[in-house]
C-alpha positions as CSV (number, residue, x, y, z in Angstrom):
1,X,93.6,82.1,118.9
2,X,96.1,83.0,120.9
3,X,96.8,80.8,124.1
4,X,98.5,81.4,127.4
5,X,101.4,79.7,127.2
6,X,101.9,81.9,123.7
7,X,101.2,85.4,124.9
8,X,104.4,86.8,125.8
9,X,106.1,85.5,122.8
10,X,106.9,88.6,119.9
11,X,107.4,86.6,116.9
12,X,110.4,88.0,115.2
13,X,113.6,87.9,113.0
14,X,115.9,89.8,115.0
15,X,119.8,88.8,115.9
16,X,118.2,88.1,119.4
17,X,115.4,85.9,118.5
18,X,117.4,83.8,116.4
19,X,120.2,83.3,119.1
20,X,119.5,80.0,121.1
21,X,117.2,78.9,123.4
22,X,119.8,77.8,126.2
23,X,122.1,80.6,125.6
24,X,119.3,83.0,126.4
25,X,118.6,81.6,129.4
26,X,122.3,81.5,130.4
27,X,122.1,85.5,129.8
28,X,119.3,86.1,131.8
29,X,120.2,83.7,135.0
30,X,123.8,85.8,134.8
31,X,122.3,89.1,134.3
32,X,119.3,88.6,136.9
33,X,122.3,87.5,139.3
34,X,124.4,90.3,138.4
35,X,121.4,92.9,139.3
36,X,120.7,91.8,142.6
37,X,124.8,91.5,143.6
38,X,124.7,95.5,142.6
39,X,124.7,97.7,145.7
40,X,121.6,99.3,146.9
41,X,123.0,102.6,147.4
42,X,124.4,103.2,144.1
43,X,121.9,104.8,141.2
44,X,123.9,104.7,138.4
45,X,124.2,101.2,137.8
46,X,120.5,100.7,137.7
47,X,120.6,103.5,135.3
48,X,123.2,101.8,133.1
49,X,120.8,97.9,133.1
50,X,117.9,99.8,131.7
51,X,119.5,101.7,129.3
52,X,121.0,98.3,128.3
53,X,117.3,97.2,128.2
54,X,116.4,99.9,126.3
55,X,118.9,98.6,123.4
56,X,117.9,95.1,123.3
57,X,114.3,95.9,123.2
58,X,114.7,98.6,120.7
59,X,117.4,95.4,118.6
60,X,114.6,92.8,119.0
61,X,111.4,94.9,118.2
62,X,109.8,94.3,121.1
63,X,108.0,97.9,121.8
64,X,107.7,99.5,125.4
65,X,103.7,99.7,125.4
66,X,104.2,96.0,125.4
67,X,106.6,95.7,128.1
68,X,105.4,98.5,131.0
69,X,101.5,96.5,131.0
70,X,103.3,93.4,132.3
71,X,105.5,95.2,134.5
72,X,102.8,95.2,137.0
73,X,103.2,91.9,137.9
74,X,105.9,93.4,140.4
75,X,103.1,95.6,142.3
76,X,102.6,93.5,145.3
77,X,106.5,94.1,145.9
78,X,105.8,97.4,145.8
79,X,103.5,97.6,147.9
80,X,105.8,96.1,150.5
81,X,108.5,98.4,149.4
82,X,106.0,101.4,149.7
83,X,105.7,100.5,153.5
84,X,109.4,99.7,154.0
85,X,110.5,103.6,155.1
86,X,107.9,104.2,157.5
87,X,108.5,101.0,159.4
88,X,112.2,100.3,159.3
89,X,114.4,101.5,162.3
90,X,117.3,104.4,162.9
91,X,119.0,106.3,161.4
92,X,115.7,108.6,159.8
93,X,115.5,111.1,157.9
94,X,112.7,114.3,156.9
95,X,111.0,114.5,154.0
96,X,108.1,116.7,153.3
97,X,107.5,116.7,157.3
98,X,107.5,113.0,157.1
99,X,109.9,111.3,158.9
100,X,111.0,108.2,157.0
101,X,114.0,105.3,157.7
102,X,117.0,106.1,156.0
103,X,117.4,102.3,156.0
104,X,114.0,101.6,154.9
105,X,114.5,103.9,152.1
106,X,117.3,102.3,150.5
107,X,115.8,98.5,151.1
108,X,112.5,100.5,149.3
109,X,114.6,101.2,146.4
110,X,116.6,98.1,146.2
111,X,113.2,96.2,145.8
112,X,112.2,98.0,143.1
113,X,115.1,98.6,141.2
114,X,116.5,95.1,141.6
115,X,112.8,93.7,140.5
116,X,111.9,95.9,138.1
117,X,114.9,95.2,136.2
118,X,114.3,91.3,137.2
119,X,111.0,91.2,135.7
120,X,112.5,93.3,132.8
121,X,115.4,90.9,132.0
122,X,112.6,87.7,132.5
123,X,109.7,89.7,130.1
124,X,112.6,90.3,127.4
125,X,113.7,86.3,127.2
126,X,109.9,85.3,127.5
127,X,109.0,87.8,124.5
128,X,112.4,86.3,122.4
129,X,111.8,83.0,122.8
130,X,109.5,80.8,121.6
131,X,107.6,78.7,124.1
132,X,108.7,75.7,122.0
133,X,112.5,76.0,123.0
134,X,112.9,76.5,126.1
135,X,112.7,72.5,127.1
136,X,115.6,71.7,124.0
137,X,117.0,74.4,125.5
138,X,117.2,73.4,129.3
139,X,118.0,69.5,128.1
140,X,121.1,71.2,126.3
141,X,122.5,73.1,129.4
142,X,122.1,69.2,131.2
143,X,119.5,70.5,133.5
144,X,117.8,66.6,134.8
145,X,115.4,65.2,132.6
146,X,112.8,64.6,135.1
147,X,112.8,68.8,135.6
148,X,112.7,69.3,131.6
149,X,110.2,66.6,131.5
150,X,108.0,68.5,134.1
151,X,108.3,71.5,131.9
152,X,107.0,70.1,128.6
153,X,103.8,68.7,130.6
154,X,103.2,72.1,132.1
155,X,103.6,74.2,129.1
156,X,101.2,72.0,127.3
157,X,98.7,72.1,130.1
158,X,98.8,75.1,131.5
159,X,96.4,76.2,128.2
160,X,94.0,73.5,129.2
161,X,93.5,74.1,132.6
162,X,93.5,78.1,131.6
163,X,90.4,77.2,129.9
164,X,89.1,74.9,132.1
165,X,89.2,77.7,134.6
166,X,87.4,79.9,131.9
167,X,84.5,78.0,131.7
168,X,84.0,76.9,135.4
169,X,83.4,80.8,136.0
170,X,81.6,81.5,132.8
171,X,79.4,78.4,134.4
172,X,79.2,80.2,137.7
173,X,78.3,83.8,136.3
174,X,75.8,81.9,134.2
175,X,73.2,80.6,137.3
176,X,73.6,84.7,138.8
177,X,77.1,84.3,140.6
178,X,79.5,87.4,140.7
179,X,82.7,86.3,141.2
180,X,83.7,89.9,142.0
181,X,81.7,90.4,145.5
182,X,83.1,90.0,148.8
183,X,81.0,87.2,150.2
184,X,81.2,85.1,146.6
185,X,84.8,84.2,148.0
186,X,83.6,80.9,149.5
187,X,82.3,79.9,146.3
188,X,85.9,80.8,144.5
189,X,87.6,79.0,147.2
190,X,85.1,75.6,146.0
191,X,86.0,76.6,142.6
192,X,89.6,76.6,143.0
193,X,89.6,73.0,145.3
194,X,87.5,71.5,142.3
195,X,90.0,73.1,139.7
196,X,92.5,71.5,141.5
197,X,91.4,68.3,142.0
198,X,90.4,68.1,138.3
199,X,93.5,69.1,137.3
200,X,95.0,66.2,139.4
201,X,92.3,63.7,137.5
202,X,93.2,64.7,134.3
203,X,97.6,64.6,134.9
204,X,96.8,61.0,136.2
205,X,94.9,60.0,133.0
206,X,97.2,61.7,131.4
207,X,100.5,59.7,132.7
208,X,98.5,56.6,133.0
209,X,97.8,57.0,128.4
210,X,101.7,58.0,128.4
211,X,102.6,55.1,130.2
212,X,100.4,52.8,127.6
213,X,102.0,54.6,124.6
214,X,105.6,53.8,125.7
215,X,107.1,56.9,127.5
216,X,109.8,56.0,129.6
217,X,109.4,59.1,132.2
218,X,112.1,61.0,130.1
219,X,112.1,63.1,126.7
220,X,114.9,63.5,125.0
221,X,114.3,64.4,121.6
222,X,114.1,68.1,120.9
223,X,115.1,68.1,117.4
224,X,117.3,71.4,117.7
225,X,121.3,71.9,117.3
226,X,123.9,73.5,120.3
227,X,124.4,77.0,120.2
228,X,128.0,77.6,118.3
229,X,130.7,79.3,120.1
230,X,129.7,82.2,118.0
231,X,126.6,82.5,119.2
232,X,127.8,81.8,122.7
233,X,129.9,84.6,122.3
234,X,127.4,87.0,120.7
235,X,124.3,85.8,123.1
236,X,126.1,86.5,126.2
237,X,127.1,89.6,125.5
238,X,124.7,91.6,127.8
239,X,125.0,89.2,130.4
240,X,128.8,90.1,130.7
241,X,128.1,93.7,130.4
242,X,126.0,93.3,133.5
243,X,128.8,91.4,135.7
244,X,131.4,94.6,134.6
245,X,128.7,96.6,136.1
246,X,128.5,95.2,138.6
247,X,132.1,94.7,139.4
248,X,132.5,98.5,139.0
249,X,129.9,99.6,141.1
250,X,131.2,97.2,144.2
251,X,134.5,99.3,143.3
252,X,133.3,102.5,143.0
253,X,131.0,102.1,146.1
């Protein structure tokens, strides 16, 4: 059975899955970074990332019917983008009768350009990379061991509370509840304080059979080797193609 934490993985052989966990996320900080430094008003650029996008999917076999489902995680943004042009100030401009921010236009597009691409570049390192790496991967770039330490724990629980969340509604829809009614929201908020505060009681039992095991508050063994130069060079690649993007849109602006 597939779990949560597993979903967005593509299990693969390409030149991009088997580049390094922390060199991947190196890519994708840089590259995230170098789409939201691009100018608004340019097109072009945003052009250029997802045809860029377009490679490395088409490189790592990860297929677009996969990708544009969990695109839609960016819809409440645009939503908010959607309403940007009607109530941002002067200068304004006429379109189909409709007079719309000029301003608000360009801030509309920005959002969903810049995050679209975002949740692109994010989707594309998710479906690369296996869940497994990522904490080797963050120890190796030095991020603190507390914070690496915090990951593990959540990516092994976030399938247990998933589930334990699973069968707290298939308990409620069990005794005539329907969690999708208006005036069953009271009853989700309950269910979401008691998900909570289990979740609490089960991290402290947790720690507490850690703690009489041995663990020190800090895991270091990962069991992986640093990325080579080689593969520093090759895995960063698109994340350098992105900066010179970047750089030439701020000069051609």
């Amino acid at each position: 059975m597939t779990t949560v934490s597993h979903r967005l993985y593509l299990p693969g052989s390409s030149p991009v899955h088997r580049v390094p966990a922390e060199v991947k996320i190196v890519c994708a900080v840089v590259a995230v970074f170098a789409v939201v430094a691009t100018p608004r008003e340019l097109f072009w650029p945003f052009a250029v990332y997802a045809a860029g996008l377009f490679a490395l999917w088409r490189s790592a076999g990860i297929p677009l019917r996969w990708i544009a489902p969990r695109l839609l995680i960016e819809l409440p943004f645009v939503v908010l983008a959607v309403l940007l042009p009607f109530a941002a100030g002067e200068p304004r401009t006429t379109f189909l009768g409709i007079s719309l921010s000029t301003t608000g236009l360009y801030a509309a597009w920005g959002i969903i350009a810049k995050g679209t691409v975002g949740v692109a570049i994010s989707l594309t390192l998710a479906a690369t990379t296996n869940i497994r790496e990522l904490p080797g991967g963050l120890s190796r770039l030095r991020v603190p061991a507390m914070v690496v330490t915090i990951v593990v724990l959540m990516l092994r629980y976030v399938d247990v509370i998933a589930d334990e969340a699973a069968r707290m509604r298939l308990a409620r829809i069990s005794r005539g509840d329907d969690p999708r009614t208006i005036r069953q929201i009271g009853a989700t908020a309950r269910g979401v304080g008691s998900l909570f505060l289990r979740s609490y009681e089960r991290g402290e039992r947790v720690h507490l059979a850690m703690l009489s095991r041995g663990f020190t508050g800090v895991i270091t063994e990962f069991g992986a080797e640093p990325a080579t130069r080689r593969q520093w060079s090759f895995g960063v690649t698109p994340a350098v193609a992105a900066i010179c993007v970047c750089a030439c849109a701020w000069v051609l602006r």
